[in-house]
C-alpha positions as CSV (number, residue, x, y, z in Angstrom):
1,X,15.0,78.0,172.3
2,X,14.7,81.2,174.1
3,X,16.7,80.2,176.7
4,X,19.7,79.5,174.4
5,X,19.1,83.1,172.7
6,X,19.8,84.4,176.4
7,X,23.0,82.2,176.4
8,X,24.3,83.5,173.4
9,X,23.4,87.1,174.0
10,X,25.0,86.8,177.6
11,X,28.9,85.5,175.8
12,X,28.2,88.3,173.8
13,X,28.3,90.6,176.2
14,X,30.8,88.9,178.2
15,X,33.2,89.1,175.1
16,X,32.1,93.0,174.7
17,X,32.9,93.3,178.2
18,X,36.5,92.0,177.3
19,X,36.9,93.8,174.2
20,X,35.9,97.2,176.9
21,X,37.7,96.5,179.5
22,X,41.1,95.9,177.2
23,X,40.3,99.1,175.3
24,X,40.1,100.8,179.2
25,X,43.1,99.3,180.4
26,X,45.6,100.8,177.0
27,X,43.6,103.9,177.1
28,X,44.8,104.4,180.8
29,X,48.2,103.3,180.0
30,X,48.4,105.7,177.3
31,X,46.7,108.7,179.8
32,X,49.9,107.9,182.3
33,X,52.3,108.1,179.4
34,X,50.8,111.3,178.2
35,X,51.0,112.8,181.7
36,X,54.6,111.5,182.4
37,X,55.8,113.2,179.1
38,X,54.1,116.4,180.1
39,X,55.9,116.2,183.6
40,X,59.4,115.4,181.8
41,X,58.8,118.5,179.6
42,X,57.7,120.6,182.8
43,X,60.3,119.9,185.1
44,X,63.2,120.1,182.0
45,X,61.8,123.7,181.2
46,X,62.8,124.6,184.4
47,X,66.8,123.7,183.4
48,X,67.3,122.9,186.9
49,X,69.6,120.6,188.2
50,X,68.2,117.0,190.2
51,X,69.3,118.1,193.6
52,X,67.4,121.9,193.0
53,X,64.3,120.3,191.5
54,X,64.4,117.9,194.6
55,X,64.9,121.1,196.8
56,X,61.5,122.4,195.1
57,X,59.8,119.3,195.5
58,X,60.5,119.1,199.1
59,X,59.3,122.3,200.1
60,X,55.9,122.2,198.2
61,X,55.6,118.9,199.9
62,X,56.0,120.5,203.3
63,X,54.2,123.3,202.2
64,X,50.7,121.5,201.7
65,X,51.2,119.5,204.9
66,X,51.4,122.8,206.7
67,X,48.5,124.3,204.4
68,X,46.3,120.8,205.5
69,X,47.1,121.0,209.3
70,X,46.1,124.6,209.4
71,X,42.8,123.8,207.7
72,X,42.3,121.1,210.0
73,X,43.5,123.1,212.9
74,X,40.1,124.5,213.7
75,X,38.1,121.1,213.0
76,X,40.3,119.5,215.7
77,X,39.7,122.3,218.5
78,X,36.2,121.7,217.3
79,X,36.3,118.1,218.2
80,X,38.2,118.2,221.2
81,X,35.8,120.4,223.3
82,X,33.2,117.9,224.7
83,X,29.8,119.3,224.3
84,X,28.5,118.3,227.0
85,X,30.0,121.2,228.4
86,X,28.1,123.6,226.7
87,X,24.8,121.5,226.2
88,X,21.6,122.3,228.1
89,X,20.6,119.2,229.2
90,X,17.7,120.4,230.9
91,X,17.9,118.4,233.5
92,X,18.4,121.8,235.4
93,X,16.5,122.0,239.3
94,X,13.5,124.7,238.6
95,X,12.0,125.5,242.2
């Protein structure tokens, strides 16, 4: 008997799981139809025409690439001196 108590309360929660999981799946189609209207209303407030907005788009594309490879810039001379270079091994001669 218990054991078919812990059947029916696991297709319970199999079926809540369902119910959930449709519930997640409108509610983040609804979130990316809310943020595509507030896009539309963005980029039409700025009465520009498609080729201009393009034009925008562009160069605040290639402005973050440039932003990220000057942030990265510094990592990469990091990386590329080998350190054992500038380790002390300690393997030095004392005499």
């Amino acid at each position: 008997m218990k054991a078919e108590r812990i059947k029916a309360e696991i297709e319970k929660t199999k079926a809540k799981i369902g119910e959930l999981k449709a519930k997640l799946s409108e509610l983040e189609r609804l979130k990316t139809e809310q943020e595509n209207t507030e896009i539309i209303e963005l980029v039409r407030a700025l009465e520009a025409t498609p080729q201009e907005i393009t034009v925008m788009l562009r160069a605040m594309r290639e402005s973050r690439r440039k932003q990220a490879m000057a942030s990265l810039a510094p990592q990469i001379e990091d990386e590329s001196h080998d350190p054992a270079d500038t380790e002390d091994t300690g393997n030095e001669d004392c005499e």
